[in-house]
PANUTI-353338 format. One record per residue: x, y, z of N, C-alpha, C in turn. Coordinates in steps of 0.05 Angstrom, whole numbers, padded with zeros to 5 digits, always signed. Layout:
XYZXYZXYZ ...
END
This chain:
-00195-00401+00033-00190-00386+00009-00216-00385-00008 -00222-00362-00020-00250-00365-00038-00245-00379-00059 -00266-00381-00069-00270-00403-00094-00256-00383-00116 -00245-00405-00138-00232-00376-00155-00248-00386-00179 -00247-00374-00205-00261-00375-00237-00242-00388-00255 -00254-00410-00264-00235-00433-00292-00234-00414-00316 -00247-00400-00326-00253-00383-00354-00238-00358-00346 -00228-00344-00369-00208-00332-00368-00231-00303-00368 -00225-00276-00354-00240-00255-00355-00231-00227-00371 -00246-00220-00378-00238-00187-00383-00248-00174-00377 -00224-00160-00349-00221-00136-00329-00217-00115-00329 -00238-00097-00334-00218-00063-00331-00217-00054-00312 -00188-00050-00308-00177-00044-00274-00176-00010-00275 -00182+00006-00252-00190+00038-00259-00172+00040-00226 -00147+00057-00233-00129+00065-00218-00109+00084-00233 -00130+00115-00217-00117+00144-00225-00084+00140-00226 -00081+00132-00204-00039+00127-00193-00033+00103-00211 -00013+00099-00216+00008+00093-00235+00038+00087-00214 +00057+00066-00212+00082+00069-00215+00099+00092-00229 +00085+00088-00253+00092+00106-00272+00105+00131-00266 +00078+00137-00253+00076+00162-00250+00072+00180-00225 +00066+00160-00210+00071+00168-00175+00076+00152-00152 +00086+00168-00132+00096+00137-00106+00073+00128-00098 +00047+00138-00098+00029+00126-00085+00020+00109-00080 +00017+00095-00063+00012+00067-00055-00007+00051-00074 -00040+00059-00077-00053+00047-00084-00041+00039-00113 -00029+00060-00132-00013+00047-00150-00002+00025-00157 +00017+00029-00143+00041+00006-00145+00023-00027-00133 -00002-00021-00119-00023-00043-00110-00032-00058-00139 -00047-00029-00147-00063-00033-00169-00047-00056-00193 -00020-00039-00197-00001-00056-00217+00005-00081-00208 +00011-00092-00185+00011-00113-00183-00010-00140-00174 -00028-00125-00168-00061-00144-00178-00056-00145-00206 -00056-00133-00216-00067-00130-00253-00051-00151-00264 -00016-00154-00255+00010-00169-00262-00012-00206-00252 -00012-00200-00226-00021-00221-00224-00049-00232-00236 -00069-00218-00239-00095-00228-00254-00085-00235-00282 -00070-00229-00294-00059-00238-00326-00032-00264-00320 -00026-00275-00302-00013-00288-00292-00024-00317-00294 -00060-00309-00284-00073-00326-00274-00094-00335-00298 -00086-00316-00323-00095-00332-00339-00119-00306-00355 -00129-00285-00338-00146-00269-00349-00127-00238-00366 -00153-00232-00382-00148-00207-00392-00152-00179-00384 -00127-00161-00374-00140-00135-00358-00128-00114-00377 -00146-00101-00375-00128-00068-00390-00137-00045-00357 -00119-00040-00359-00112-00017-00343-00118+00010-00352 -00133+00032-00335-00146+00061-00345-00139+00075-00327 -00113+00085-00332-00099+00108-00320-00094+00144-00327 -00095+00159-00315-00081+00188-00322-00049+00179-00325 -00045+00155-00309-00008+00160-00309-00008+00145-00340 +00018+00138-00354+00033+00132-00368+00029+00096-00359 +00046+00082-00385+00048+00052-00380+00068+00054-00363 +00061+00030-00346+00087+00024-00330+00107+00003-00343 +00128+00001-00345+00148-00008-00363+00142-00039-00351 +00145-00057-00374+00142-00082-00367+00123-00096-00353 +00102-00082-00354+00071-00087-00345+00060-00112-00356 +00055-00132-00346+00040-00156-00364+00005-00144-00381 -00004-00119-00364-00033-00123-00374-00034-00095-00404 -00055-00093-00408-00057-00077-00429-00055-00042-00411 -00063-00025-00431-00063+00001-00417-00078+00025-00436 -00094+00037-00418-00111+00058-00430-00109+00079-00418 -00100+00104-00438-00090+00127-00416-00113+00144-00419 -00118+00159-00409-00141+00176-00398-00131+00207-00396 -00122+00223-00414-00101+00240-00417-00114+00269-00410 -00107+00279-00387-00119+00299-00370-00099+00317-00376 -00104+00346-00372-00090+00369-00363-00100+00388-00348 -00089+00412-00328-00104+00430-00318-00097+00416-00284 -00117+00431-00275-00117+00427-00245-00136+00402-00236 -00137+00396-00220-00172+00381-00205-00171+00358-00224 -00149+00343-00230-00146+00316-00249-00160+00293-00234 -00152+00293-00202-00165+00271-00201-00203+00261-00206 -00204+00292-00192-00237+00290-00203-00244+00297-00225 -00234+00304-00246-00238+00297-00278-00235+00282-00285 -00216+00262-00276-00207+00228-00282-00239+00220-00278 -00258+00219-00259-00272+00211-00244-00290+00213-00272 -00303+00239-00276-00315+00245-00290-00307+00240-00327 -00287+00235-00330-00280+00220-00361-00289+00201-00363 -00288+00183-00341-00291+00156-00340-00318+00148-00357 -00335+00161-00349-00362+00165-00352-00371+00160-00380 -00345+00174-00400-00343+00170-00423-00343+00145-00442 -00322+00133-00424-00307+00098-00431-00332+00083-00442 -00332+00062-00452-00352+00048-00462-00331+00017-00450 -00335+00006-00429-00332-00021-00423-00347-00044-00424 -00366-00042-00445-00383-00057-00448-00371-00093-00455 -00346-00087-00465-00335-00115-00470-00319-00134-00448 -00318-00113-00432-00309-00126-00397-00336-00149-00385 -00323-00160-00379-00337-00174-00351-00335-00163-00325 -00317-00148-00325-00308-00141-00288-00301-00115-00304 -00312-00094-00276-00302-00069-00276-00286-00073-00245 -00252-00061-00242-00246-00061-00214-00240-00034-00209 -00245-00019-00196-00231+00003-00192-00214+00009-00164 -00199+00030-00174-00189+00025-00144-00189+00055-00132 -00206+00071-00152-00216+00101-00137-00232+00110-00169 -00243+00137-00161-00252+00146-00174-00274+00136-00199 -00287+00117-00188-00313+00110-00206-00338+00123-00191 -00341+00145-00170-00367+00141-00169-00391+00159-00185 -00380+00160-00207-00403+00168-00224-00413+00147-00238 -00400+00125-00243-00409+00103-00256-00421+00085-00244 -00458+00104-00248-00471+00095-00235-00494+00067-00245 -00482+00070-00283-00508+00065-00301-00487+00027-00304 -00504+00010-00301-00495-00018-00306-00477-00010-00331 -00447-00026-00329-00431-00028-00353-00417-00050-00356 -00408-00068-00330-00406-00096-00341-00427-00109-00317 -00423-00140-00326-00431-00159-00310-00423-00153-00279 -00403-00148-00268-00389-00144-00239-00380-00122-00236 -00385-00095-00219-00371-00076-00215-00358-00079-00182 -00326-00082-00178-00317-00088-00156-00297-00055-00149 -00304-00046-00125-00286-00022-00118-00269-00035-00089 -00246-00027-00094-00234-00028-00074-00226-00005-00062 -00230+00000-00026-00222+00022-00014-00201+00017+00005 -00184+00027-00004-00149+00025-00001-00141+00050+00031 -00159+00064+00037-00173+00073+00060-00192+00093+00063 -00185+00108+00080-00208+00137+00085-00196+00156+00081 -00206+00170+00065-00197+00211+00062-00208+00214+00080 -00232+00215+00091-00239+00226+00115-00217+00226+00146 -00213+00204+00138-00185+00201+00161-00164+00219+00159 -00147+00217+00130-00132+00235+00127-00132+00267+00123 -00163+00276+00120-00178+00291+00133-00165+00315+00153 -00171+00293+00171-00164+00293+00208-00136+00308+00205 -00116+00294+00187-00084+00299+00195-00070+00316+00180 -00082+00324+00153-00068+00340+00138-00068+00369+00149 -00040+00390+00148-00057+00407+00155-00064+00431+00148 -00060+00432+00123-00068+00461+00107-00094+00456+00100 -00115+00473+00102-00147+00476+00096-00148+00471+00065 -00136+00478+00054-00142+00479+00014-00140+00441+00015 -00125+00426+00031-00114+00398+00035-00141+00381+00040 -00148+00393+00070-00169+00386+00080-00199+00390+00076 -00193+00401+00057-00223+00408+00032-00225+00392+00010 -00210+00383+00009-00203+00366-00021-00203+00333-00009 -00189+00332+00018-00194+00301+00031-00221+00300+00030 -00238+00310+00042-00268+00319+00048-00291+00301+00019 -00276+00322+00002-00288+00312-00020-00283+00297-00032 -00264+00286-00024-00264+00257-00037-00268+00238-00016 -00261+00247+00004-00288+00218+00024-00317+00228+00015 -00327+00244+00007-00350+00241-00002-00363+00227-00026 -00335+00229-00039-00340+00212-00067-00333+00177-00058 -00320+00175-00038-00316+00146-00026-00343+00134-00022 -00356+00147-00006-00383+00141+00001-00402+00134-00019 -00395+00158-00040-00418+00152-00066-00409+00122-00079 -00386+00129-00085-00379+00094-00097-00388+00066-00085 -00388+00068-00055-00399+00046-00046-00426+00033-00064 -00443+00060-00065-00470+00054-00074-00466+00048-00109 -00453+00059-00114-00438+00052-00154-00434+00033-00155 -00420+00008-00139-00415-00008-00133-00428-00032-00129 -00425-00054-00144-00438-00078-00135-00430-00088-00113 -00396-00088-00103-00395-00098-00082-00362-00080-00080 -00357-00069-00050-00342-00062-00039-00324-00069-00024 -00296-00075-00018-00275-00088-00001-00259-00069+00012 -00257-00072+00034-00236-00045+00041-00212-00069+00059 -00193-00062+00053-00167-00066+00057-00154-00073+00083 -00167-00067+00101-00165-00066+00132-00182-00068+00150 -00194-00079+00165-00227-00073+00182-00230-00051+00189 -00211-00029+00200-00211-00003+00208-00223+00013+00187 -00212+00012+00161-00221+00033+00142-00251+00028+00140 -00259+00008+00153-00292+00010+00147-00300+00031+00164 -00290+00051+00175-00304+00068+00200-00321+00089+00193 -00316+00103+00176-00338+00110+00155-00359+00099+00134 -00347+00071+00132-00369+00070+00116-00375+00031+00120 -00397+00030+00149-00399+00007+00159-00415-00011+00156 -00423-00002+00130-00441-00027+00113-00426-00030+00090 -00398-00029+00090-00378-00039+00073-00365-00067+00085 -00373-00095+00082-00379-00115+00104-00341-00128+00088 -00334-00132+00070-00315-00148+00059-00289-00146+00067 -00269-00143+00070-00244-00143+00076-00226-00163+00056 -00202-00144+00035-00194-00164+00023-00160-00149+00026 -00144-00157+00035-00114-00141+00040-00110-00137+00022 -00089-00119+00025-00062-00118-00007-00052-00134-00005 -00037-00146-00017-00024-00163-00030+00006-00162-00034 +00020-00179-00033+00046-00183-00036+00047-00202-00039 +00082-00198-00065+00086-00227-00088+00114-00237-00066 +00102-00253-00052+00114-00280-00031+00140-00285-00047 +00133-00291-00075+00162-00313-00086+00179-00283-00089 +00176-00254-00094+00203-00242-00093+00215-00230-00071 +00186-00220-00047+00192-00207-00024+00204-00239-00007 +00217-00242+00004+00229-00257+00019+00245-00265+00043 +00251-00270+00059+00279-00270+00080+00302-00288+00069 +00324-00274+00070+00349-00277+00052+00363-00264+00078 +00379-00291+00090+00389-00285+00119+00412-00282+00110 +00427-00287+00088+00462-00275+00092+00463-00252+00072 +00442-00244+00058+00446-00216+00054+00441-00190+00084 +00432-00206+00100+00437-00181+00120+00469-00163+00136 +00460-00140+00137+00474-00128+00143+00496-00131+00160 +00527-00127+00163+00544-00136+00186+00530-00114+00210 +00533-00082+00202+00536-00065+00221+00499-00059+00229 +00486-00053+00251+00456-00043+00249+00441-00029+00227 +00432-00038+00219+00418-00023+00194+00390-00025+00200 +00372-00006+00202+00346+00006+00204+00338+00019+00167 +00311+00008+00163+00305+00018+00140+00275+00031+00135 +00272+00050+00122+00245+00063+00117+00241+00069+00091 +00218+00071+00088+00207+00070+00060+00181+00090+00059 +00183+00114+00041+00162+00124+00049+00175+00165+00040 +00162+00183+00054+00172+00210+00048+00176+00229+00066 +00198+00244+00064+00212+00258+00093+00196+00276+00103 +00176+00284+00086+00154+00300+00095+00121+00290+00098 +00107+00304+00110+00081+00297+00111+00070+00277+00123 +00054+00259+00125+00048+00243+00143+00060+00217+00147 +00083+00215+00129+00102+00182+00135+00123+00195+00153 +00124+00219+00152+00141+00224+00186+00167+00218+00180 +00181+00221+00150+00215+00210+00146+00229+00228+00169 +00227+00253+00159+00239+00270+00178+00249+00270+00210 +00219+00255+00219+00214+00252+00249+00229+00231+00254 +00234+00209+00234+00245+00186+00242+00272+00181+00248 +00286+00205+00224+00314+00208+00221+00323+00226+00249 +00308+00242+00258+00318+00255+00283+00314+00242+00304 +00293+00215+00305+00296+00199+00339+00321+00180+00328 +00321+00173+00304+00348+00155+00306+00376+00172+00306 +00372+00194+00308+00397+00200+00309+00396+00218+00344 +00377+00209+00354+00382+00228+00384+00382+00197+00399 +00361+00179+00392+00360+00157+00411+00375+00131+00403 +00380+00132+00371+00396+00100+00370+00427+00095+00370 +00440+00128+00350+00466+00125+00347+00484+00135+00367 +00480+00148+00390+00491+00151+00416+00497+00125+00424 +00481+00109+00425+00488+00078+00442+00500+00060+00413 +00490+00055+00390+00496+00042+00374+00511+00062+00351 +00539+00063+00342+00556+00097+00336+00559+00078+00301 +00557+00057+00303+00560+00045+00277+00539+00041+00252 +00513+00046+00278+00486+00039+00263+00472+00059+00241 +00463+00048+00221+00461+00065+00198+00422+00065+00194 +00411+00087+00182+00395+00091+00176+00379+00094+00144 +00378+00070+00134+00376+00079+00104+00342+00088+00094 +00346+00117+00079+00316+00118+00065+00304+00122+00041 +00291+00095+00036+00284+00091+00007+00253+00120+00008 +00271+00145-00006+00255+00169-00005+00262+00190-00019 +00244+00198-00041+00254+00223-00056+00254+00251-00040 +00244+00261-00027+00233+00287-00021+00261+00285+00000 +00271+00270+00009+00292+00281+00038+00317+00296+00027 +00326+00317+00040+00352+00336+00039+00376+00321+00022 +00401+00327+00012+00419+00325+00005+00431+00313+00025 +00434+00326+00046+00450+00318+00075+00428+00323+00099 +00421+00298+00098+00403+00286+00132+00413+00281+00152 +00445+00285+00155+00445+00279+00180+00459+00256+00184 +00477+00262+00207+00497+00231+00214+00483+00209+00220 +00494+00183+00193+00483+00156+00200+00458+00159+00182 +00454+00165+00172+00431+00169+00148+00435+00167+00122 +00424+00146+00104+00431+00151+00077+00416+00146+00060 +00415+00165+00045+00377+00171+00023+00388+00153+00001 +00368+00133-00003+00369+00112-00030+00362+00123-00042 +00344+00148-00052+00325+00147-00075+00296+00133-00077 +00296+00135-00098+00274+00111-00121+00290+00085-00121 +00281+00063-00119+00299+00048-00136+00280+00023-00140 +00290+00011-00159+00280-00009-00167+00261-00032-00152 +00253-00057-00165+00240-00066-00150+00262-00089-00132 +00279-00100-00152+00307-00110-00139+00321-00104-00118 +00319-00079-00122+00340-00062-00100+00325-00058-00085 +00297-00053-00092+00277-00056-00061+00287-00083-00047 +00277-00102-00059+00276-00127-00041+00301-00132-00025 +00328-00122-00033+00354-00126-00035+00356-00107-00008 +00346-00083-00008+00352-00069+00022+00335-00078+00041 +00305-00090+00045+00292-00104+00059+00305-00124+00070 +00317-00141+00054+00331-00162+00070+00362-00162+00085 +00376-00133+00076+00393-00120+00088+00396-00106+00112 +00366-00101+00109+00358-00087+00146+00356-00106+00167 +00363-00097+00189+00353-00105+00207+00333-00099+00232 +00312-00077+00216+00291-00074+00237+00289-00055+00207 +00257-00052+00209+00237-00034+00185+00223-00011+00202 +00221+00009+00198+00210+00032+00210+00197+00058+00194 +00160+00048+00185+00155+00077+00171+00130+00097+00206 +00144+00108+00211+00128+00122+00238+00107+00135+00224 +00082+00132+00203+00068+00140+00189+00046+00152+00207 +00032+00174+00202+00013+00190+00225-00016+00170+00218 -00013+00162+00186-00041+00144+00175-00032+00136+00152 -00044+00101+00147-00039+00086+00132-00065+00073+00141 -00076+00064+00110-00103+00048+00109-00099+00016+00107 -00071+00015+00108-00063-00011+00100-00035-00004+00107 -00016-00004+00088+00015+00004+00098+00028-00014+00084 +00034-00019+00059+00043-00037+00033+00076-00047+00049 +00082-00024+00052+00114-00032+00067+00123-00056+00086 +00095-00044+00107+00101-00063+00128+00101-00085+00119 +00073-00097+00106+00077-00126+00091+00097-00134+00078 +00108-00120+00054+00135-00117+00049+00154-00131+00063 +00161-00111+00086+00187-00112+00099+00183-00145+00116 +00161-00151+00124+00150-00175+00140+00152-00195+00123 +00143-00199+00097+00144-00224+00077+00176-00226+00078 +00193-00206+00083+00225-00209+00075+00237-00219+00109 +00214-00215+00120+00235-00231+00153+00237-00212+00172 +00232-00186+00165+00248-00164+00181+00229-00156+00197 +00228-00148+00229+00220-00141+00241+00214-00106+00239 +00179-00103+00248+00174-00080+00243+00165-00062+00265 +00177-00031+00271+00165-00018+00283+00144+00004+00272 +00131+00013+00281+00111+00028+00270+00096+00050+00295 +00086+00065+00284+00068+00086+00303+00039+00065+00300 +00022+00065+00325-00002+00049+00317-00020+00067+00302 -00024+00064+00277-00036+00076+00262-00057+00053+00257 -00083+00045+00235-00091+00044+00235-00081+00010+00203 -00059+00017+00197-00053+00010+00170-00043-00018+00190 -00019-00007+00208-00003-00021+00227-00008-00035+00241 -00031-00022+00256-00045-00046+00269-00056-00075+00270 -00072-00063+00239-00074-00090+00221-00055-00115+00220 -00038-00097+00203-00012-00111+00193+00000-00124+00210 +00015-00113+00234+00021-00129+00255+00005-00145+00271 -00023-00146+00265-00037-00161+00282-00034-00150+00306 -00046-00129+00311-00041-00104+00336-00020-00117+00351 -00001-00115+00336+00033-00120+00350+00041-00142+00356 +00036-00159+00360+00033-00194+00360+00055-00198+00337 +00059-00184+00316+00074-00195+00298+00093-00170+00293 +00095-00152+00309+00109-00123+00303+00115-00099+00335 +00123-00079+00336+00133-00057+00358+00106-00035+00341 +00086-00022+00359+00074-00009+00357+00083+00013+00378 +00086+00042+00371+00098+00055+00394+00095+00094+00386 +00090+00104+00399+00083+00135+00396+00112+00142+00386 +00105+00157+00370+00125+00178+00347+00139+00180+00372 +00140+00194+00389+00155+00200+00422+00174+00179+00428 +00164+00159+00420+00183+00134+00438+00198+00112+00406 +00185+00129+00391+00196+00104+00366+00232+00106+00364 +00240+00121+00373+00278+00115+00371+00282+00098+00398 +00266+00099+00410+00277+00083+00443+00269+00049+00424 +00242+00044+00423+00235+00013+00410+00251+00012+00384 +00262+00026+00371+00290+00015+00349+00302+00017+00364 +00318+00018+00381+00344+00027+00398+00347-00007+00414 +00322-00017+00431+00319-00031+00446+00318-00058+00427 +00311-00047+00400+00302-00078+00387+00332-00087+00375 +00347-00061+00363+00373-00074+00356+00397-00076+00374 +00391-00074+00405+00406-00084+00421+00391-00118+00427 +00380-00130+00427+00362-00149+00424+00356-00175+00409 +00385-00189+00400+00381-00204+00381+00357-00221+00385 +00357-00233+00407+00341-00254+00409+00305-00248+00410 +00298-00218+00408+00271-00214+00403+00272-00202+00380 +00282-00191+00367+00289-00194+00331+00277-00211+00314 +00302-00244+00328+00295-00266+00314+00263-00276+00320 +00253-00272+00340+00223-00276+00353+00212-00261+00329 +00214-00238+00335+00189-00216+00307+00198-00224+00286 +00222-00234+00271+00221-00238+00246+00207-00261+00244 +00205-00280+00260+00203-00311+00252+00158-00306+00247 +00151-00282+00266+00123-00277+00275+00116-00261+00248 +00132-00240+00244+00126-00227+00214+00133-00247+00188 +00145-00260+00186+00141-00281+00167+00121-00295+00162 +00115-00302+00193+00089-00314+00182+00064-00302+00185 +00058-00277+00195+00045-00255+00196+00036-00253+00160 +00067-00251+00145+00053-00244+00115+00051-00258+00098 +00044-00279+00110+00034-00312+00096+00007-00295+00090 -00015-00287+00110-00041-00275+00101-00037-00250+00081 -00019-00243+00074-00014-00230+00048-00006-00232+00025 -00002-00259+00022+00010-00264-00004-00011-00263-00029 -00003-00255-00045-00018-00242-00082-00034-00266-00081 -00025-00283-00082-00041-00310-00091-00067-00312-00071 -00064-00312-00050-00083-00308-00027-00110-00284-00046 -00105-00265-00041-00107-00239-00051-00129-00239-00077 -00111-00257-00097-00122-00256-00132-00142-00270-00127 -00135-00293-00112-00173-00317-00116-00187-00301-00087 -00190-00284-00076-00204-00277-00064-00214-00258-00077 -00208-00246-00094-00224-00221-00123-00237-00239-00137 -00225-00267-00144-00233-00272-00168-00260-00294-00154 -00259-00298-00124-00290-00314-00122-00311-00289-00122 -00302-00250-00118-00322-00239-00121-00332-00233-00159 -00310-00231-00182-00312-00230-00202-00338-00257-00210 -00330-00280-00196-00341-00300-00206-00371-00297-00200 -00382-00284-00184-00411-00277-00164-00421-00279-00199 -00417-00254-00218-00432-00248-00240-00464-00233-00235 -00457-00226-00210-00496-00226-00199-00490-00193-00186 -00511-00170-00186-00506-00152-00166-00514-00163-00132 -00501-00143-00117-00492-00152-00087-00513-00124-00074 -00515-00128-00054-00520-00101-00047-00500-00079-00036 
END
């Protein structure tokens, strides 16, 4: 574990996404570093386009945009800010114009590659806009005193980015809670019925390859964007809380986001700190996470209803991956995570 800092700091954490205000991953990241760095004793204010997030331990500075092209006006406001009373600047996108020294430590974290997602999106107006913001990825490296990317993979573009620091997950609430699980098969996903988390795709192999052989087994998806009516054995949670997150994680009995790209994959960790065995498309997030499957089912969008199908006929390799993803997300826990920022906060020196 890195060395961590006795003296308490003041952090301005720079993350466009919000809870607040959108599902997006790096968000809901961002908020819970911040929860934990004020946990630990330091001072952060948060510089968002979104809104406070309700019950937030850190401070909050909104950054109040309108019009189109927000995220790269976010970028460019910034520019504005005067952080001169910070010790740590963290961002978790959109600093790379902040090129002129403004505190003691500027730390960016890259949560993955647009360039990647690039590759997968597929309307051109999409893939012009990924473009340019892997271009702005690139520039930040150099804005940057020192850079971490989230996964070894996401370094593939940019391979003089040497650090690796995971996301993070809070151990004491994600958990395995073995008699809240489910009587009847329950399969769970987390994520959106469209676009590259593949809900759609997922709900149709489990309903061609799992509920034919298993007629009881249910499909639950924590997902706004899916239909009214998905389909037999399918049932849309919504949004929901962070409770009711943890509460269906440990209700499942096998986790499944068939994602086309993930730089990381917040879920899987998730679903693994709670016990539950994970399948996944080998993406890039997944691979990681499962420790290229060692701790998880990696398997082509093609075959992902056959490896749910096979895993919940299967008690006894279930209990194997849960016992392996448990301890798989021992290397993810927040605490792990916070003193590994806070021995780079502590540097106080530029890096190259």
């Amino acid at each position: 574990m890195a060395a961590t800092v006795d003296a308490s700091l003041r952090i301005a954490m720079v993350s466009y996404y919000l809870p607040s205000g959108s599902k997006i991953g790096v968000g809901f990241q961002a908020h819970e570093l911040a929860n934990a760095l004020v946990r630990r004793g330091h001072r952060v204010d948060m510089f968002s386009e979104c809104p406070p997030v309700e019950g937030a331990l850190y401070g909050h500075r909104r950054v109040h945009l309108a019009g189109s092209l927000r995220t790269f006006r976010f970028a460019w406001a910034l520019r504005r800010i005067d952080f001169s009373s910070y010790d740590v600047i963290h961002a978790h996108g959109d600093d790379y114009w902040l090129w002129r020294r403004r505190t003691s430590v500027h730390v960016r974290t890259m949560h993955g590659s647009s360039f990647e997602e690039a590759r997968r999106v597929p309307r051109l107006r999409e893939k012009l806009r990924m473009l340019l913001l892997g271009v702005s990825e690139v520039m930040a490296t150099f804005a940057a005193d020192v850079t971490v990317a989230v996964s070894p993979a996401t370094r593939r573009w940019t391979p003089w980015v040497r650090r690796v620091i995971p996301n993070g997950v809070d151990t004491d609430r994600f958990h395995p809670d073995p008699p809240r699980r489910a009587e009847a098969p329950t399969v769970l996903f987390v994520g959106t019925w469209r676009n590259r988390k593949r809900g759609r795709d997922l709900a149709a192999a489990f309903q061609r390859d799992v509920l034919p052989i298993h007629p009881d087994a249910r499909l639950e998806m924590v997902c706004r964007d899916a239909p009214e009516d998905p389909g037999p054995g399918v049932s849309v949670l919504g949004e929901l809380s962070d409770a009711d997150l943890i509460a269906a994680y440990q209700r499942a009995w096998v986790f499944c986001l068939p994602s086309a790209y993930e730089g990381f994959g917040i879920p899987y960790a998730e679903a693994m700190a709670c016990g539950l065995p994970v399948v996944a498309t080998p993406n890039i997030g997944a691979r990681f996470v499962t420790d290229h499957g060692r701790a998880g089912v990696l398997a082509p969008l093609a075959e992902i209803g056959v490896a749910i199908e096979k895993l919940v006929a299967d008690p006894d390799r279930r209990e194997a991956l849960a016992a392996a993803s448990a301890s798989r997300a021992r290397s993810f826990a927040m605490a792990h995570v916070v003193a590994s920022y806070e021995g780079l906060y502590a540097t106080r020196q530029r890096r190259p």
